[in-house]
C-alpha positions as CSV (number, residue, x, y, z in Angstrom):
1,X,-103.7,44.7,84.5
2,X,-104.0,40.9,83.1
3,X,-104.6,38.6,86.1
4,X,-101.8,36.4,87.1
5,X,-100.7,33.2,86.0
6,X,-101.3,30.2,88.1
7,X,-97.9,28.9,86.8
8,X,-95.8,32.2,88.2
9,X,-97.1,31.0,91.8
10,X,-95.3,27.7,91.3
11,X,-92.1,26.8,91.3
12,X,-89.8,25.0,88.3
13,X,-89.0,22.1,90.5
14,X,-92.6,21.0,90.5
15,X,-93.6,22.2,86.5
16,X,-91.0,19.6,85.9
17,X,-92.9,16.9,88.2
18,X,-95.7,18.1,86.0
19,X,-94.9,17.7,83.0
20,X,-93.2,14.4,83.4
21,X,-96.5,12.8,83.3
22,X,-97.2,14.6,79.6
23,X,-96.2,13.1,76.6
24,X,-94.0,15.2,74.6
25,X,-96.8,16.2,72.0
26,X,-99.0,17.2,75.2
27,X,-96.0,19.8,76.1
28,X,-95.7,21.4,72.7
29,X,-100.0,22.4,73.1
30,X,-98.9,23.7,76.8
31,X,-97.2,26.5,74.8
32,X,-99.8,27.5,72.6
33,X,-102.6,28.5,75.7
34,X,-100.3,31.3,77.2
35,X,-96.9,32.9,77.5
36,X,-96.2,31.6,80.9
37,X,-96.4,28.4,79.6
38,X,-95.0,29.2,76.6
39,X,-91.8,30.0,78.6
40,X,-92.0,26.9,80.4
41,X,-91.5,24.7,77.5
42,X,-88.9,26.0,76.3
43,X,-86.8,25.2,79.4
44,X,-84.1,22.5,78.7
45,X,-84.7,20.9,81.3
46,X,-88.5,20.3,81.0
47,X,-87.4,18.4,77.3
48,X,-84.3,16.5,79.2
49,X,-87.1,14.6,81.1
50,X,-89.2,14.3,78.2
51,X,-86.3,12.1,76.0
52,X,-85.7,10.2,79.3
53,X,-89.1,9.0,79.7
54,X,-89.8,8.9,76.1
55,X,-86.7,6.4,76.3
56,X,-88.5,4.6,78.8
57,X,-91.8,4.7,77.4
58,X,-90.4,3.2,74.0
59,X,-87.6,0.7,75.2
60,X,-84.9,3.0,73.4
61,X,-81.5,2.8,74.2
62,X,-80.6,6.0,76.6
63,X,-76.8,6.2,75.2
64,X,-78.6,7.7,71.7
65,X,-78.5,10.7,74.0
66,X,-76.1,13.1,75.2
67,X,-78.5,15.5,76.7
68,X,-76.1,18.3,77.6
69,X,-74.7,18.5,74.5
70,X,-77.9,18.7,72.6
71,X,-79.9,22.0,71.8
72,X,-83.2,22.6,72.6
73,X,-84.2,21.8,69.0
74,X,-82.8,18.8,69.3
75,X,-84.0,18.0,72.4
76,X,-87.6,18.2,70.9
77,X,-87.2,16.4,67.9
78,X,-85.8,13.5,69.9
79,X,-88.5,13.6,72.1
80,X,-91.6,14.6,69.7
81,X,-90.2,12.1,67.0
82,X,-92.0,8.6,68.0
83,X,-95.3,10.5,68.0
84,X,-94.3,12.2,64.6
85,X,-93.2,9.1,62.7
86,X,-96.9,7.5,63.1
87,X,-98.4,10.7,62.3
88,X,-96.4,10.7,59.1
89,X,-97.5,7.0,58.5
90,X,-100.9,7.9,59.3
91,X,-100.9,11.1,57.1
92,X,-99.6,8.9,54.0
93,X,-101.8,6.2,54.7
94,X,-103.5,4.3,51.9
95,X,-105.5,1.4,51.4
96,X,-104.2,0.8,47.7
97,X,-100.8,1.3,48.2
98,X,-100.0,1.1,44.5
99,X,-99.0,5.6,44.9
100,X,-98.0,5.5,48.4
101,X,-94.4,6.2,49.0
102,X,-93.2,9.0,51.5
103,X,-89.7,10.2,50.4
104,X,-86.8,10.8,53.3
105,X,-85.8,14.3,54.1
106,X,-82.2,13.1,54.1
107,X,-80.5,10.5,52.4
108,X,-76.7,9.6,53.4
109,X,-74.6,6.5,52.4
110,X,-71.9,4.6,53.9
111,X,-69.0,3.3,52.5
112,X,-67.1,0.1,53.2
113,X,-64.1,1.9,54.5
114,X,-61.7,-0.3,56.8
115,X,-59.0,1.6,59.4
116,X,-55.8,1.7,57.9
117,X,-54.6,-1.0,61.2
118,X,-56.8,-3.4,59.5
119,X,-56.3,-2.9,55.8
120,X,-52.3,-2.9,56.4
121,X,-52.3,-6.4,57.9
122,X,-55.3,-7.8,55.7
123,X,-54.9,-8.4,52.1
124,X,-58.2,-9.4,51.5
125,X,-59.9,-7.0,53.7
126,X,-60.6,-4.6,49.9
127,X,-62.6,-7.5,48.8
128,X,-65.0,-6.9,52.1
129,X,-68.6,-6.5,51.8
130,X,-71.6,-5.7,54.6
131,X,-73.7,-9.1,55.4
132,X,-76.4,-7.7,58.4
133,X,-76.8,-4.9,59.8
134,X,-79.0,-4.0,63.0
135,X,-79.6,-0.3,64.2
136,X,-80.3,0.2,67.7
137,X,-83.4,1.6,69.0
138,X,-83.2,5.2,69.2
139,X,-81.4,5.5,65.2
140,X,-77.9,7.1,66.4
141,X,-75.6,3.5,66.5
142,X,-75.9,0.8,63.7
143,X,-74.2,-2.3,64.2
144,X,-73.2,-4.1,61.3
145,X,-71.1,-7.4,60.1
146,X,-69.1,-7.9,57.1
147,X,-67.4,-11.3,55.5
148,X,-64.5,-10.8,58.2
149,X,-65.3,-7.5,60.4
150,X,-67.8,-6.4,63.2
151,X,-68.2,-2.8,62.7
152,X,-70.1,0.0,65.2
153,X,-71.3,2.7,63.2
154,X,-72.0,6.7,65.2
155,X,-75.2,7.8,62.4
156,X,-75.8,10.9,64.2
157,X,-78.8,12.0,66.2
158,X,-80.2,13.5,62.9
159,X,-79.8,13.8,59.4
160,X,-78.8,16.7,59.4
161,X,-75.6,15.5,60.9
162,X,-72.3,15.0,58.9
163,X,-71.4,10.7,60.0
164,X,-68.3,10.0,60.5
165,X,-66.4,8.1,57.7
166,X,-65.3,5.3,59.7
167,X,-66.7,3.0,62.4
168,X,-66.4,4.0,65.2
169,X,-65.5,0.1,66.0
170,X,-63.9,-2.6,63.8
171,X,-62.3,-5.4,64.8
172,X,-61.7,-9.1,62.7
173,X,-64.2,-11.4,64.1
174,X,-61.8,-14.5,64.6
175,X,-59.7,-11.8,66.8
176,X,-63.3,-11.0,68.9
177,X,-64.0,-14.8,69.1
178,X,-60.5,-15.5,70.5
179,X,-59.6,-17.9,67.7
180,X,-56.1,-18.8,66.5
181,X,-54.7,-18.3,62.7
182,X,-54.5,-21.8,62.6
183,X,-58.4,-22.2,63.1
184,X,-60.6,-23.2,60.0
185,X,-61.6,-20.1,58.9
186,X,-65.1,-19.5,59.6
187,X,-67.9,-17.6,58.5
188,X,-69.9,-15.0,61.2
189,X,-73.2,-13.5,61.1
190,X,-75.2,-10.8,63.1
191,X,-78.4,-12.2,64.6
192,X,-79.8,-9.0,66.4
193,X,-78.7,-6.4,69.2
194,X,-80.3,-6.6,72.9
195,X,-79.9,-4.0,75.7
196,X,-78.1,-5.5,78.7
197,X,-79.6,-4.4,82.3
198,X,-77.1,-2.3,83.2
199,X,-77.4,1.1,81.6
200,X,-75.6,2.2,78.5
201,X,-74.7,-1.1,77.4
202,X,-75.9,-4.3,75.2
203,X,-74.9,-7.4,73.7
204,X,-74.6,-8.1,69.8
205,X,-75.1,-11.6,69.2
206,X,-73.9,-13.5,66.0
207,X,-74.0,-16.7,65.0
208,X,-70.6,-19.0,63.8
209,X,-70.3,-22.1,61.0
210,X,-67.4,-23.5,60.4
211,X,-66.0,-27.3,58.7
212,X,-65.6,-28.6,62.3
213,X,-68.1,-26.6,64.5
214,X,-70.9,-23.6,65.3
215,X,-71.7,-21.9,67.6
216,X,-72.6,-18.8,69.0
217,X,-70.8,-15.5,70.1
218,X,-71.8,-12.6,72.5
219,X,-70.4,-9.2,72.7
220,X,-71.0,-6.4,75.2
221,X,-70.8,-2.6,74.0
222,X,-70.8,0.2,76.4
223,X,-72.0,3.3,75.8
224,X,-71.6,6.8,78.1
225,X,-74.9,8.0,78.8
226,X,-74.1,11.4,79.2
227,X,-71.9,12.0,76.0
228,X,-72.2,8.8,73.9
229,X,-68.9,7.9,73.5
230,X,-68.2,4.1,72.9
231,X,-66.3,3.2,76.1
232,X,-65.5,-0.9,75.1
233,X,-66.2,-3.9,74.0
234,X,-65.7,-7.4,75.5
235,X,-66.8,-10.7,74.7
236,X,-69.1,-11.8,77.3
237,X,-70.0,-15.6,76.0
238,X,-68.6,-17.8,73.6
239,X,-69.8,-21.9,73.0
240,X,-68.9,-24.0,70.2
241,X,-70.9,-27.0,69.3
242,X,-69.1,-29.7,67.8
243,X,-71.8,-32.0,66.0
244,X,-73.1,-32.3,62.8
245,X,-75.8,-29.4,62.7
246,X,-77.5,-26.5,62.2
247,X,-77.6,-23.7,64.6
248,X,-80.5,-21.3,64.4
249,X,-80.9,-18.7,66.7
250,X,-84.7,-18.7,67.9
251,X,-84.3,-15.7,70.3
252,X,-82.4,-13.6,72.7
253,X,-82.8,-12.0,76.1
254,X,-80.4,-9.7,78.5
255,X,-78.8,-13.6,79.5
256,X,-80.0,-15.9,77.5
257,X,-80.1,-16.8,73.3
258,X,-82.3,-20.1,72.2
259,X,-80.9,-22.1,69.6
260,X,-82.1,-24.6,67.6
261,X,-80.5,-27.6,66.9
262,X,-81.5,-30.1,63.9
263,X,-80.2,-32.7,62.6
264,X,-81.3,-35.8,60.7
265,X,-82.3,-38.2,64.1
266,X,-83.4,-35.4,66.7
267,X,-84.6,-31.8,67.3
268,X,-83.5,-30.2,70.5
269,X,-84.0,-26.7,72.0
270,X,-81.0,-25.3,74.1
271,X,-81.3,-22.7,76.2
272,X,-77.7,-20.9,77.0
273,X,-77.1,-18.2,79.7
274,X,-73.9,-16.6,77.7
275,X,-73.6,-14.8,81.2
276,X,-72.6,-18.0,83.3
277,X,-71.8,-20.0,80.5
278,X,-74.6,-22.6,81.1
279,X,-76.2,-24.7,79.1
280,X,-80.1,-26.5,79.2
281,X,-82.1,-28.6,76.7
282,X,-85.4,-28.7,76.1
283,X,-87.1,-31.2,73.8
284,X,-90.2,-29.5,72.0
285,X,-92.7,-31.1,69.8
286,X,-91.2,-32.9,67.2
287,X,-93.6,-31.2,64.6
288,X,-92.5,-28.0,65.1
289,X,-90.9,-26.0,61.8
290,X,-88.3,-24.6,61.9
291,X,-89.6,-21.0,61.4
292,X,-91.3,-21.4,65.1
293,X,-90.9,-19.0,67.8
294,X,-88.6,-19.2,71.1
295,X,-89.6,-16.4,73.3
296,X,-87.9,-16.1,76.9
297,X,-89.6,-14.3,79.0
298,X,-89.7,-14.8,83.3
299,X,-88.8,-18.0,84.2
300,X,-90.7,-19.2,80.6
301,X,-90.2,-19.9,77.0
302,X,-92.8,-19.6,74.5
303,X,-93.2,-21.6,71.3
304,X,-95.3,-19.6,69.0
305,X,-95.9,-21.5,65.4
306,X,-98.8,-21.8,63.0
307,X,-102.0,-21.1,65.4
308,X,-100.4,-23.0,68.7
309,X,-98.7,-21.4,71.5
310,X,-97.3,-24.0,73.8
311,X,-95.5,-22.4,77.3
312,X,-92.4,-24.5,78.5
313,X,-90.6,-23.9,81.8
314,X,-87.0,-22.9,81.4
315,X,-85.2,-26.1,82.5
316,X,-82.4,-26.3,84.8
317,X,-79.1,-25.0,83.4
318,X,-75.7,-26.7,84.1
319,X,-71.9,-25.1,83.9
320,X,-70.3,-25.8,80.8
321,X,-66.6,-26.2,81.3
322,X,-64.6,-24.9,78.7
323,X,-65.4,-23.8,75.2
324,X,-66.6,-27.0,73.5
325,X,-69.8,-29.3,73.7
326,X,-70.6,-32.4,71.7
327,X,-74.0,-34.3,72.4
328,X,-72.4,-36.5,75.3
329,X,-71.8,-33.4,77.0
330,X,-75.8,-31.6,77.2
331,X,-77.1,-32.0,80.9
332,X,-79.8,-35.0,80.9
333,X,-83.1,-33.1,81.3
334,X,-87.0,-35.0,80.9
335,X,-89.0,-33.7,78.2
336,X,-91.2,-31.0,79.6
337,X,-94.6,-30.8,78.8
338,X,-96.5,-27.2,77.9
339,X,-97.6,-25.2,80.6
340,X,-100.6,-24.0,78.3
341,X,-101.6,-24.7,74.6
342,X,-103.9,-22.3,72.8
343,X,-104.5,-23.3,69.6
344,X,-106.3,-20.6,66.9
345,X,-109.1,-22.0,64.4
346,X,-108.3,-19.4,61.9
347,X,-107.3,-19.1,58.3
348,X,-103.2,-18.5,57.9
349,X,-101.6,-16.3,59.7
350,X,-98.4,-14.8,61.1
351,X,-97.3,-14.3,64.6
352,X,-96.4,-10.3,65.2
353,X,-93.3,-10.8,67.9
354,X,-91.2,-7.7,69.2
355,X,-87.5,-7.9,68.0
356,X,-85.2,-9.3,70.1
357,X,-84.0,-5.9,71.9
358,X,-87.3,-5.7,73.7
359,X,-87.3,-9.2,75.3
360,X,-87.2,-8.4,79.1
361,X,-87.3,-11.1,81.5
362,X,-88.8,-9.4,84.2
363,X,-91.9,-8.1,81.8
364,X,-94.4,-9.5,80.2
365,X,-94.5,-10.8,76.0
366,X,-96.6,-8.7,73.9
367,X,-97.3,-11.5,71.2
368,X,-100.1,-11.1,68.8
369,X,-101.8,-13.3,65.9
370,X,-102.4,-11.7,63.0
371,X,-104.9,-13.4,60.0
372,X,-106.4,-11.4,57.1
373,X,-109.4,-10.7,59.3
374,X,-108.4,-10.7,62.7
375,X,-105.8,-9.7,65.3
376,X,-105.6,-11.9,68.5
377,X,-103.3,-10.2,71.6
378,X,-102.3,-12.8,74.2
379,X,-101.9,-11.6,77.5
380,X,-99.4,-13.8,79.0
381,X,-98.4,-12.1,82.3
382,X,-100.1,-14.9,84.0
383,X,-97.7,-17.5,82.6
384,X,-94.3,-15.5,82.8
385,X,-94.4,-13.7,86.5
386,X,-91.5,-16.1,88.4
387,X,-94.1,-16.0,91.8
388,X,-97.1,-17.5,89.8
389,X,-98.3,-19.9,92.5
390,X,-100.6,-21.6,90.0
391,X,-101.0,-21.8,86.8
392,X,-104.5,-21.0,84.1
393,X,-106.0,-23.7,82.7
394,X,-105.6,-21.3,79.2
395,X,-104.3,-17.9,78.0
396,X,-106.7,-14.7,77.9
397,X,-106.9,-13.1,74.9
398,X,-108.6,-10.6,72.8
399,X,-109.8,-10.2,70.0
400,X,-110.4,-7.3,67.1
401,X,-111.4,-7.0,63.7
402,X,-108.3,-6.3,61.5
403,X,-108.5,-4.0,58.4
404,X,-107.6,-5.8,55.1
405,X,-104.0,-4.7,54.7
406,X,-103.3,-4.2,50.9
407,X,-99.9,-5.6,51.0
408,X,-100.6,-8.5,53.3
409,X,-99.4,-11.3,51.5
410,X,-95.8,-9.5,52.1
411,X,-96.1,-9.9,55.9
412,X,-93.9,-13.4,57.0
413,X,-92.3,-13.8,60.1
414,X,-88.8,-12.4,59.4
415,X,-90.5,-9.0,59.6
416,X,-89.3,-6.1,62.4
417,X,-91.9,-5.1,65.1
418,X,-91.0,-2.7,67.7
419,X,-93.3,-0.3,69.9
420,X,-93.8,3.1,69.8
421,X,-96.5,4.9,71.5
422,X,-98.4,2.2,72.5
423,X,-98.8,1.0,68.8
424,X,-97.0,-2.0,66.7
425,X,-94.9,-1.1,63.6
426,X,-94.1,-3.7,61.2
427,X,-91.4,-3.4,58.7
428,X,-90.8,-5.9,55.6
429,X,-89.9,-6.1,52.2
430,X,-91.6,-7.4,49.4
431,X,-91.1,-11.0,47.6
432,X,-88.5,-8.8,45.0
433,X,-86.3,-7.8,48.0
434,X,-86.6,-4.4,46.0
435,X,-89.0,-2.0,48.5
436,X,-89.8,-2.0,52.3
437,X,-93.1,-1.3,53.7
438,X,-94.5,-0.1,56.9
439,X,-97.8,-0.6,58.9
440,X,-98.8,0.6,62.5
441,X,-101.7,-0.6,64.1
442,X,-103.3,0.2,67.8
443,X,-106.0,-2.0,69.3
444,X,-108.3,0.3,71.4
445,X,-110.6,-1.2,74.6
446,X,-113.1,0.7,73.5
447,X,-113.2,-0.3,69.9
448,X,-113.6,-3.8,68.5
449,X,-111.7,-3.4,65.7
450,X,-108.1,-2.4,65.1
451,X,-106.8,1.0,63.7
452,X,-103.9,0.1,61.1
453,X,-102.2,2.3,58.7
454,X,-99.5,1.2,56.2
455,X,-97.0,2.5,53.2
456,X,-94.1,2.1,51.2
457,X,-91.1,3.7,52.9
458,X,-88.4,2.7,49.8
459,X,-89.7,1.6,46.7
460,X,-87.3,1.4,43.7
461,X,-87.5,-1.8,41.2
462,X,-84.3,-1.5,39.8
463,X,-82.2,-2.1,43.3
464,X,-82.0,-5.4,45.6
465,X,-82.1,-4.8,48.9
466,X,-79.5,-7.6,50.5
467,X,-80.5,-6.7,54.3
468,X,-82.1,-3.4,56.2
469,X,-82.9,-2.6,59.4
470,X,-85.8,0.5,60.8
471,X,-86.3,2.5,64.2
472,X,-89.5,3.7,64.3
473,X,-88.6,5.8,67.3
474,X,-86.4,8.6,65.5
475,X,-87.8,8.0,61.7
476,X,-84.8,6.1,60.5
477,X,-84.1,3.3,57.9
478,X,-81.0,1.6,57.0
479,X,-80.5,-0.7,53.9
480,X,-77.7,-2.7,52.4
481,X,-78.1,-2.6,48.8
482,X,-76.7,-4.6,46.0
483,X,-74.6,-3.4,43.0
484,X,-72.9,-6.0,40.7
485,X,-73.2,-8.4,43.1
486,X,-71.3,-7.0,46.0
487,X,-72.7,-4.8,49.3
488,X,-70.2,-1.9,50.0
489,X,-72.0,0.8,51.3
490,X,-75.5,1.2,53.8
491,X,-77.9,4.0,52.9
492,X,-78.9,5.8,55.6
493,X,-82.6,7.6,55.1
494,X,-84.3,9.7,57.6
495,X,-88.0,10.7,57.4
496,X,-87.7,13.0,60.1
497,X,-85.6,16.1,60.9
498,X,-85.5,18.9,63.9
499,X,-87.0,21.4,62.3
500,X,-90.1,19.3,60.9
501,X,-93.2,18.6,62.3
502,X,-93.6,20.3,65.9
């Protein structure tokens, strides 16, 4: 008679406790060592706790997720699927990437279809076509603008679903910015998604231009986290800017989006909590371009461009009453000098940034420097804690050889980086705007050089890619193509499916 088990003598109350501190590819070996084990893992609960801390873990957005309703197969892919997606980029892997292109398991498109509310009081709205698009960590909701229309998308949790024809939101965005007809009619775009700290919600944030102002707009969608439903949408910040000039978003937090503002006399950095409608200005160095990077984060703002890293304190903000500013109307603050300026004495390079949905106030940047050679992590928790009594004379950093990449000249800084795993995954397209590319790397303590692997995810000469968006954490890619000019459907491709892979 086969000796017992040590897992029969405890109970399933502290398995679970157990196994919380595995990572999902750690639970699928538990099931290949016995059958006690085996039995374990496949309890729903066990991979219920493995998608919320793998939510965690990653920074995904919990709503993607409506655990009771998913089967254990589904369960595991969602989990397992991080993990998966850099195996399949390390398993394709090449340093001449000139025959490296994985092909998607599924491939779905999306057409520009309108709800018949909006097409019956819109004449034009036939002639509507897709601008930006940004999917939201986790793959399952893609948000997307067109010339007149913000639209919510429900992809599925996998490609194997069937997506639903319509948006599962649309709504003209004059109506969402509470203009009038008689407004000039202006033109919207998305800037990026960002989770808000309450759970099953986030903010889209777009950007306005008009013949007499710009300015900026913030939505909130919530989300059910236990059956994904779309639950509303409210705009939580609206500020119009009435002089003569650009606004570029820099950045955005859970409160706060850093604009830009140019014009031909001055440069000047605002800093806008869309939450309590204030406003602050910060006047930066007058030499930096306008590809720089803002990056909130604490009581901080970071200015990354070319090798420098300058740390500014977040000014004071002041209540803006009513909807629009002119100059006359920005609260007087000094110029603030940097906090710390690290400056790099390496060849060109590109500053690898998380997108915009990972920015947390209350955690640390992860900001890197990446030059044909080397990679450069900054470890700025020093600069961004709120209770830093004191401040370093300069910012630690490491540094670790970086493979040649083959495709490295395609890297700029309007690439996508997001975690997964404790690796970076970059995602760009090529000077052609005709295929998108995909690298991973991990730096290692123990190693002084920097594991990177890279590939071609969509590769097809004859198409223009107008605007795409990945999730490395489910193995999902969105693009907007173009076809005679015009951008009326999004291709949905998944490299991943449930039944692959585990």
């Amino acid at each position: 008679m086969p000796a017992p088990s040590f897992t029969e003598f405890l109970t399933l109350d502290l398995l679970l406790v157990i196994t919380e501190y595995l990572l999902p590819e750690d639970i699928v070996s538990l099931r290949k060592t016995c059958r006690s084990l085996l039995r374990l893992t496949q309890s729903r609960s066990i991979w219920m706790t493995a998608v919320r801390t793998m939510c965690a873990r990653n920074l995904v957005f919990r709503a993607n997720f409506d655990l009771e309703n998913m089967s254990l197969e589904e369960l595991e892919h969602a989990a397992t699927a991080p993990s998966r997606f850099l195996r399949l980029i390390h398993k394709h892997s090449s340093t001449s990437p000139s025959d490296v292109t994985i092909k998607p398991l599924s491939k779905r498109t999306l057409l520009m279809r309108l709800p018949e509310t909006i097409t019956s009081s819109s004449p034009l709205a036939e002639h509507d076509g897709f601008t930006v698009i940004c999917l939201v960590p986790g793959g399952r909701f893609l948000a997307a603008t067109s010339e007149r229309h913000f639209h919510v998308w429900d992809l599925g949790r996998s490609g194997y679903e069937r997506m639903k024809p319509l948006p599962i939101f649309c709504q003209g965005l004059r109506e969402l910015a509470g203009m009038q007809r008689s407004d000039a009619e202006p033109s919207f775009a998305l800037f990026t998604v960002c989770e808000s700290r309450q759970a099953g919600k986030f903010v889209a944030v777009f950007t306005s231009s008009g013949p007499r102002s710009h300015g900026v707009l913030v939505l909130e969608l919530h989300f059910s986290t236990t059956t994904s439903d779309l639950i509303d949408v409210q705009t939580v910040g609206v500020i119009h800017l009435n002089w003569e000039s650009d606004t570029v978003i820099m950045d955005v937090s859970e409160d706060l989006v850093i604009l830009d503002e140019h014009d031909m006399d001055t440069a000047v950095t605002l800093i806008w909590n869309y939450r309590e409608n204030a406003l602050g200005s910060l006047r930066a160095l007058d030499d930096a371009p306008r590809v720089a990077k803002f990056l909130p984060s604490g009581n901080s703002v970071a200015l990354a461009y070319d090798g420098r890293l300058h740390v500014y304190r977040i000014p004071p903000l002041v209540s803006i009453a009513g909807l629009l500013s002119s100059c006359a109307d920005l609260p007087s603050v000094a110029d603030y000098i940097p906090i710390i300026v690290h400056i790099t004495d390496e060849e060109y390079g590109v500053w690898v940034v998380r997108d915009g949905w990972y920015n947390r106030r209350d955690a640390p940047l992860s900001i890197d420097r990446l030059t044909s050679r080397h990679r450069s992590h900054l470890a700025v928790a020093e600069i961004t804690t709120p209770q830093s009594p004191t401040m370093p004379d300069q910012i630690p950093y490491t540094v670790a050889r970086f493979p040649s990449l083959p495709f490295w000249n395609s890297i700029d800084e309007s690439m996508s980086v997001a975690p997964s795993e404790g690796r970076n995954v970059l995602a760009f397209s090529d000077d052609h705007s005709s295929a998108l590319m995909c690298a991973a790397y991990v730096v290692s303590p123990a190693e002084p050089s920097a594991l990177c692997d890279q590939l071609y995810l969509t590769r097809e000469d004859s198409v223009t890619i107008a605007d795409w968006d990945f999730c490395p954490a489910s193995g999902r890619v969105c693009l907007v193509p173009t076809h005679d000019g015009r951008c009326t459907e999004i291709v949905v491709l998944d490299f991943l499916v449930p039944d692959r892979g585990l």
